[in-house]
C-alpha positions as CSV (number, residue, x, y, z in Angstrom):
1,X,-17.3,-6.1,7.8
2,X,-14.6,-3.5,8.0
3,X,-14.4,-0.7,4.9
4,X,-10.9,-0.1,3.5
5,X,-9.0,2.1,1.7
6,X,-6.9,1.1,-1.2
7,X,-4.8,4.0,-2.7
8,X,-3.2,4.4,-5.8
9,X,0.4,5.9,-5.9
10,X,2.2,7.3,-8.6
11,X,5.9,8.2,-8.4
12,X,8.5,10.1,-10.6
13,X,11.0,7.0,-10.3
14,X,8.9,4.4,-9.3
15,X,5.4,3.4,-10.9
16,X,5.3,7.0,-13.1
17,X,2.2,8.3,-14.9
18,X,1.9,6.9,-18.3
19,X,2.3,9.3,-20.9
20,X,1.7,6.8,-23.6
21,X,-2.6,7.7,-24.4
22,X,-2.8,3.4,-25.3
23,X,-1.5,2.3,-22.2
24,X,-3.6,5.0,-20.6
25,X,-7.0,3.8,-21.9
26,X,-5.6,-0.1,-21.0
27,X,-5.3,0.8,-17.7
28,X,-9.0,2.8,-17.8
29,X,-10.4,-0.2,-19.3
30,X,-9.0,-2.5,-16.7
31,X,-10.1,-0.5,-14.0
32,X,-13.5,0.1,-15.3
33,X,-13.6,-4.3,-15.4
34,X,-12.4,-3.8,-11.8
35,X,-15.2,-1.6,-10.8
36,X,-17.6,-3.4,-12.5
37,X,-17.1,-6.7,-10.7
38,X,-16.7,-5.1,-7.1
39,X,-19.8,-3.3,-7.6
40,X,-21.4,-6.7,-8.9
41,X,-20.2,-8.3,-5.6
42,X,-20.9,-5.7,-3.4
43,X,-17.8,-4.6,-2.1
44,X,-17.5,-1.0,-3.5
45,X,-18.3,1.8,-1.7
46,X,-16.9,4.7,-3.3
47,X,-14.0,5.6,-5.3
48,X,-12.2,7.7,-8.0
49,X,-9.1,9.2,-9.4
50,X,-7.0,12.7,-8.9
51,X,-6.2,15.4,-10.9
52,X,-2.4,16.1,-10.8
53,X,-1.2,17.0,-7.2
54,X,-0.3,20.7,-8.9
55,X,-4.4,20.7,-8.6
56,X,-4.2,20.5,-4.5
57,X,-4.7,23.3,-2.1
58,X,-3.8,22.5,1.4
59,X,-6.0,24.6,3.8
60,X,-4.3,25.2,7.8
61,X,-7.4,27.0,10.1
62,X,-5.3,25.4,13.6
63,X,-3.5,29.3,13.6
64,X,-7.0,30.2,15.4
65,X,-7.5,33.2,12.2
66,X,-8.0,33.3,8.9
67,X,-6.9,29.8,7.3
68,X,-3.7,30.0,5.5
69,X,-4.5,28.3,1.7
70,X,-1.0,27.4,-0.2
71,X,-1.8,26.2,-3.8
72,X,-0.1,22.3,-4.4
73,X,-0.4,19.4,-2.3
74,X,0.8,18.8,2.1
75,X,3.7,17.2,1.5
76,X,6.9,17.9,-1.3
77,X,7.3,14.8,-2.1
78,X,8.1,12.4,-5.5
79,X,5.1,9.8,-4.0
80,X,1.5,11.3,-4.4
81,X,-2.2,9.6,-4.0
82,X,-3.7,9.2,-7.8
83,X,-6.6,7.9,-6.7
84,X,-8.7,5.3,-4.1
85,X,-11.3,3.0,-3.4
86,X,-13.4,2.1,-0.5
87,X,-14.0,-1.3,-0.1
88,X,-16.0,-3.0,2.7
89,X,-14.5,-6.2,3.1
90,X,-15.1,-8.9,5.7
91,X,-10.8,-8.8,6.6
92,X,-7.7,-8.1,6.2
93,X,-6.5,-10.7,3.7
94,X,-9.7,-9.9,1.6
95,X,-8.6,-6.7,1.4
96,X,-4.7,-7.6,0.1
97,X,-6.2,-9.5,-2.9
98,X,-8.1,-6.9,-4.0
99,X,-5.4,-4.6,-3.8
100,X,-3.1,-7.0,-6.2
101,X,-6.2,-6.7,-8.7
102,X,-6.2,-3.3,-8.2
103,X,-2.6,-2.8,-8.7
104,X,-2.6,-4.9,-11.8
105,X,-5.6,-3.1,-13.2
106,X,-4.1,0.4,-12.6
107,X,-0.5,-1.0,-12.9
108,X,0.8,0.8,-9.9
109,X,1.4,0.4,-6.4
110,X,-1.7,0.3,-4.4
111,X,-1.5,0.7,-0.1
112,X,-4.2,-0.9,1.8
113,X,-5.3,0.8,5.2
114,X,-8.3,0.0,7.7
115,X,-10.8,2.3,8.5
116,X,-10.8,3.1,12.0
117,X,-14.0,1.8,13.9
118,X,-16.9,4.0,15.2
């Protein structure tokens, strides 16, 4: 089996944060269901959502000093990781049909990426 990870993204344009607190909650509640049933099955391995990107700190120690902390996320950008699973899933195709459950639950785009193998 090959582990996964499936990554919520949230956009400004596309797929934005819901500032509405009851379709916040529906989507908590749908992922919780989510959770529930991969852990039931087996699949889960870990996962959780982000605080804001504003909450980010990038950290650069390849100067060969001190490491140089800026305060926000890597990359200025409208697209930014929300949150993740990892999933260990026997394929590919496993793995894309968990992510459309995943995206409906969270309702937002979800990107699905092997694990490299040891």
């Amino acid at each position: 089996m090959t582990q996964y990870l499936l990554s919520v993204w949230h956009s400004d344009v596309k797929n934005p944060i819901p500032q509405d607190p009851a379709v916040m909650q529906k989507a908590f509640k749908q992922v919780d269901a989510l959770n529930t049933e991969l852990m039931e099955k087996g699949l889960w391995v870990f996962g959780g959502g982000l605080h804001e990107p504003s909450s980010a700190t990038v950290v650069d120690a390849t100067g060969g000093g001190d490491p140089i902390m800026t305060d926000g996320p890597f990359a200025e950008s409208k697209e930014q990781i929300g949150g993740f699973w990892i999933l260990e899933l026997p394929d590919l195709d496993a793995a894309l049909a968990w992510a459309a459950k995943a995206s409906t639950a969270c309702m937002g785009s979800v990107e699905v990426r092997p694990f490299q193998s040891e």
